[in-house]
N, C-alpha and C positions, 0 to 999 in steps of 0.2 A: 489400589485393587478394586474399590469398590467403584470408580469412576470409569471401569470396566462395562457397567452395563449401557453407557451410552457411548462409549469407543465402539463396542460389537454393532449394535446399532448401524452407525456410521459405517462400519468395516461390510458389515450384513447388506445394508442397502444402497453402496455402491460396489455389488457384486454384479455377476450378470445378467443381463436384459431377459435371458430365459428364466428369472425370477418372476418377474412382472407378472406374467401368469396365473401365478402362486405366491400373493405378497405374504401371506406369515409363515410361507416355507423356510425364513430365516429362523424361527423359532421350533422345537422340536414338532414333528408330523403329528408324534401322539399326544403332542400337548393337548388340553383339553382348553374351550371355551370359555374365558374368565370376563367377568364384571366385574369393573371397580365403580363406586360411587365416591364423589367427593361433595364433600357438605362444606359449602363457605368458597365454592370455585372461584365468585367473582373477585375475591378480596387478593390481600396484596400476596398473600403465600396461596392462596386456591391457583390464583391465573399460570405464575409460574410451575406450579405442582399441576395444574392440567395439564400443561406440553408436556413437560417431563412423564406424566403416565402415558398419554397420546403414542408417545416415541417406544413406548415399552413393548417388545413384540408379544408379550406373557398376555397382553390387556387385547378383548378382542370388541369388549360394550364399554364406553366408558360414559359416566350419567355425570351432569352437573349440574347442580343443583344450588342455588342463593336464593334468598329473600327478592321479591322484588323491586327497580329500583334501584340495587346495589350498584353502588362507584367506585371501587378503588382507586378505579383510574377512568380517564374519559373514555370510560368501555363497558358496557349492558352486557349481563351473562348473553344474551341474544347472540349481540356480535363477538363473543369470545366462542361460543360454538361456531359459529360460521367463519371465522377465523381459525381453527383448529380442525373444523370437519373438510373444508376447500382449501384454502391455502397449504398446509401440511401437504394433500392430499397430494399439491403439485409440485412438492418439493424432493431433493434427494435422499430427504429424511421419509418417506414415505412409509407408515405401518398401516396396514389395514386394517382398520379400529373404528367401529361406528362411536359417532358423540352424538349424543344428545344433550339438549338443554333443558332446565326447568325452572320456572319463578314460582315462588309463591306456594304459600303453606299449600295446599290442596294440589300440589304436586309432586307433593314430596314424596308420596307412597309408590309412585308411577315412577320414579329416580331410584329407590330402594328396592325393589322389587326383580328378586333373581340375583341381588350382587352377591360375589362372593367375598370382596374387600370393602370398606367403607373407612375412608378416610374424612377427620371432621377436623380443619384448619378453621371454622366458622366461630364468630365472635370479634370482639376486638382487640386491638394489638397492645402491648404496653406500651405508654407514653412518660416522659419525663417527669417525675414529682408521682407519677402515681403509685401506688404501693399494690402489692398482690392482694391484700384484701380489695382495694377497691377496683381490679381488677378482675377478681374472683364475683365481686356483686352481679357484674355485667354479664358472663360468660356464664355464671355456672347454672342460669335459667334458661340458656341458649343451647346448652349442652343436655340440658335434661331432656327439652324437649324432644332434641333431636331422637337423644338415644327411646323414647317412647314410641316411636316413629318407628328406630330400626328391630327394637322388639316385635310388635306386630308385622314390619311387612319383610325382614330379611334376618330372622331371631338366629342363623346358623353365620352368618356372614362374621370374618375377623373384621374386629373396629380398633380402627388406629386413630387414636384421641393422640391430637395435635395442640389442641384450645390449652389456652394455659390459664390458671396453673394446673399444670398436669399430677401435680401432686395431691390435688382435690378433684378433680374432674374426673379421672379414672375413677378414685372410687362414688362417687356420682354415679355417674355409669353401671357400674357395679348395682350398685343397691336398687336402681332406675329396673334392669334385667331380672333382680331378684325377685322385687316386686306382682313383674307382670311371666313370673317364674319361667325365665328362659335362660337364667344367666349359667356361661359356659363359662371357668376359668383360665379356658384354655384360648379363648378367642379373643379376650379382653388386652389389648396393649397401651401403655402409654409412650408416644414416640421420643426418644430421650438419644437419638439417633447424632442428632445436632453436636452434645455434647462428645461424642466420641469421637466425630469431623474436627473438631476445637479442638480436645487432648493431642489428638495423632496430629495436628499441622501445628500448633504450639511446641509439641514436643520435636516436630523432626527440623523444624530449623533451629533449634537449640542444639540437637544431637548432630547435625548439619549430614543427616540422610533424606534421601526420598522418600517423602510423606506415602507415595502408595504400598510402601515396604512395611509401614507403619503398622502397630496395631497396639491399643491401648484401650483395656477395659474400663468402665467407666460407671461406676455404682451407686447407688443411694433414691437420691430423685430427679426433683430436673428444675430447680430453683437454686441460684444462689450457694449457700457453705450443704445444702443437701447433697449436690455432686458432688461426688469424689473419685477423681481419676487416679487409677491404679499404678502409678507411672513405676512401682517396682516392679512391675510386671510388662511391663511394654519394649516389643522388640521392635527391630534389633535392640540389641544392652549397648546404652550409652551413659560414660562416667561423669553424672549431673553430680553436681553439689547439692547438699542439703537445703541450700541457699535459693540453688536452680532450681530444685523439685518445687518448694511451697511456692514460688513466684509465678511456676506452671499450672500448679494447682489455682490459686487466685487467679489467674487470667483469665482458667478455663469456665471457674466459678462466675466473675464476671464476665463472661465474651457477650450473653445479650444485653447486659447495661453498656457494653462498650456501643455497641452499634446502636444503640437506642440515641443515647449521648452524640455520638457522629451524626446521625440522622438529624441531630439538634431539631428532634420530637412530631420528624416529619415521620416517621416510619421506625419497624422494629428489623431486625435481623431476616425479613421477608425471602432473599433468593436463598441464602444458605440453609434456612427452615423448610422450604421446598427441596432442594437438593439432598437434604438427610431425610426428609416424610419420602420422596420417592424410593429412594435406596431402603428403604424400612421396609415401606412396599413392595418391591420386587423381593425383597429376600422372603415375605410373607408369600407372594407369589408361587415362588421357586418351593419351599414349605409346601403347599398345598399341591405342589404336581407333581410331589414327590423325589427331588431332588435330595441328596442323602447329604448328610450334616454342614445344615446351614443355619448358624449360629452366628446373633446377633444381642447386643444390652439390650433391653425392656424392662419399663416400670410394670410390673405385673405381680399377682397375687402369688405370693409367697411365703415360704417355712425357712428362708436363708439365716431372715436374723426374727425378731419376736416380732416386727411389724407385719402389718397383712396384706400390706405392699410395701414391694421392693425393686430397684433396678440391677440389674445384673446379667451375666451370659445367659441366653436363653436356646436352644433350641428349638426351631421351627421345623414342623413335620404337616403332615396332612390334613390334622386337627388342631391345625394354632399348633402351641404350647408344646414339644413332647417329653421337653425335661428342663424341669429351672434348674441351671447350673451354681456350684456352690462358690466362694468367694477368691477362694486360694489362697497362698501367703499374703501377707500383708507386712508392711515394714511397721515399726513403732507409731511413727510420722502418720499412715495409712490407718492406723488401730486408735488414734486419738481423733482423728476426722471421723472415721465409723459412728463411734460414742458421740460424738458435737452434734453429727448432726441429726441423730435421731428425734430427739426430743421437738424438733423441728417440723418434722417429717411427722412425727406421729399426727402434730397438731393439724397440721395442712389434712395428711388423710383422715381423722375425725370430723372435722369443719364437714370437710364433701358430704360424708354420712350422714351429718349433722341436717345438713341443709334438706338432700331429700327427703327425711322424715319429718319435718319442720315444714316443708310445703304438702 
């Protein structure tokens, strides 16, 4: 279903020639004028997650913004806009989307300025032997800044915090907003999107249905035994084993150490982390232009269980946030995971706290 948003796309812009005219006619007339910014574009999930927003017909500015210098690949944010602003441009993928680029701190405010989405993939990726602390050292000073940045120059814009661990980084974030007293709870997400892609495609060829029929909530955080995929609750009802559920759950729990390990430490889970941050996006999109009950997981601040983040159903409306959804049944199996991994989660979300009051 949710692979829907670039099927329409495709189906949208090889419609008819009396389009051309009127390239985001594919997209509603009264849609309104949206900005995204993405922080970290040139890196290995920014590049893929530019095209994928490029292609979005919801997106009509889209800003890109890295450090200068930045390599992921033998490619300068430079020529990744001019590769997305021209090439696209003449392609059958055509949206009508201005890109802009940006290097370097002192242009960061000129990338932020008027977005209504901010997307921050910036920082670096996990590597083999490294642990979440010493991956949180690197990220969560990269993160602060940013978010200081988008307090001053775009304080109303939704920020979808991508940078891991997302379990410390949102609340970063957080406390960063509180600070420079803009923070909205409603606009705050951590993208925990990934992990719902991994439940529902683990789970549908187990159940041996079509993954897009799929749907499987997916709760907690977004590290490790913190996820917990709902699989009592995921339709269609298939007759797993007890055996089959935890082996699902473990997968899903591991899916980014499996591909880190594949990558044998050249890279982390890069295309499928772009593919679930874009789909987070447009659903935040759709949220914002008013489209009526569009619910998706997010690590966001919450009253579900005693932490002060949580992931869970969320509804998106005009304003971010318009209602954290509650947990639902849960099977025993599902009630023993809850409890594991709080104590987990709490730690990671104090650490964050921790840190920005510490600097």
């Amino acid at each position: 279903m949710k692979a829907a948003m670039l099927r329409s796309v495709l189906r949208r812009s090889t419609g008819s020639a009396a389009a051309s005219s009127s390239q985001r006619s594919f997209s509603s007339a009264s849609a309104p004028e949206r900005k995204v910014a993405i922080l970290g574009a040139a890196g290995g999930i920014g590049q893929p997650l530019s095209l994928l927003m490029k292609l979005n017909p919801l997106v009509s500015s889209l800003a890109l913004y890295d450090i200068a210098g930045t390599l992921a690949w033998p490619l300068t944010l430079a020529t990744l806009t001019l590769d997305l602003s021209v090439w696209i441009c003449n392609s059958v993928l055509f949206v009508a989307c201005d890109v802009k680029g940006y290097a370097a701190e002192e242009q960061l405010g000129q990338a932020l300025e008027g977005s209504d989405v901010v997307i921050i993939p910036a920082g670096v990726p996990r590597k083999p032997g490294m642990t979440r602390d010493d991956l949180f050292k690197i990220n969560a000073g990269i993160v602060k800044s940013l978010c200081e940045a988008i307090a001053k120059y775009c304080p109303n814009a939704l920020v979808n915090m991508i940078s891991n661990p997302v379990n410390s980084t949102v609340p970063i974030a957080a406390e960063v907003f509180k600070n420079k007293g803009v923070y909205d709870e409603r606009k705050l997400f951590g993208v925990t999107t990934l992990d719902v892609v991994r439940a529902k495609t683990f789970y549908a060829g187990k159940a041996k249905v079509n993954v897009a029929d799929v749907n499987v909530p997916v709760i907690g955080g977004h590290a490790g035994v913190t996820i917990l995929p709902l699989f009592s609750q995921a339709t269609p009802k298939a007759n797993l084993s007890d055996e089959e559920i935890q082996a699902l759950t473990k997968r899903t729990q591991d899916g980014g150490t499996e591909v880190v390990e594949a990558k044998a430490g050249k890279g982390s889970a890069t295309l499928s982390m772009a593919y679930a941050g874009a789909i987070f996006a447009d659903a935040c999109l759709k949220g914002l232009n008013g489209v009526p009950d569009v619910v998706e997981c997010s690590f966001v601040q919450s009253t579900v269980t005693e932490l002060p983040f949580f992931a869970s159903k969320v509804r998106l409306g005009k304003n971010g946030v318009e209602e954290v959804l509650g947990l639902g049944p849960l099977s025993d199996y599902e009630k023993q995971g809850l409890e594991a991994l709080k104590p987990e989660l709490k730690s990671s979300i104090e650490k964050g706290i921790a840190f920005v009051h510490g600097n």
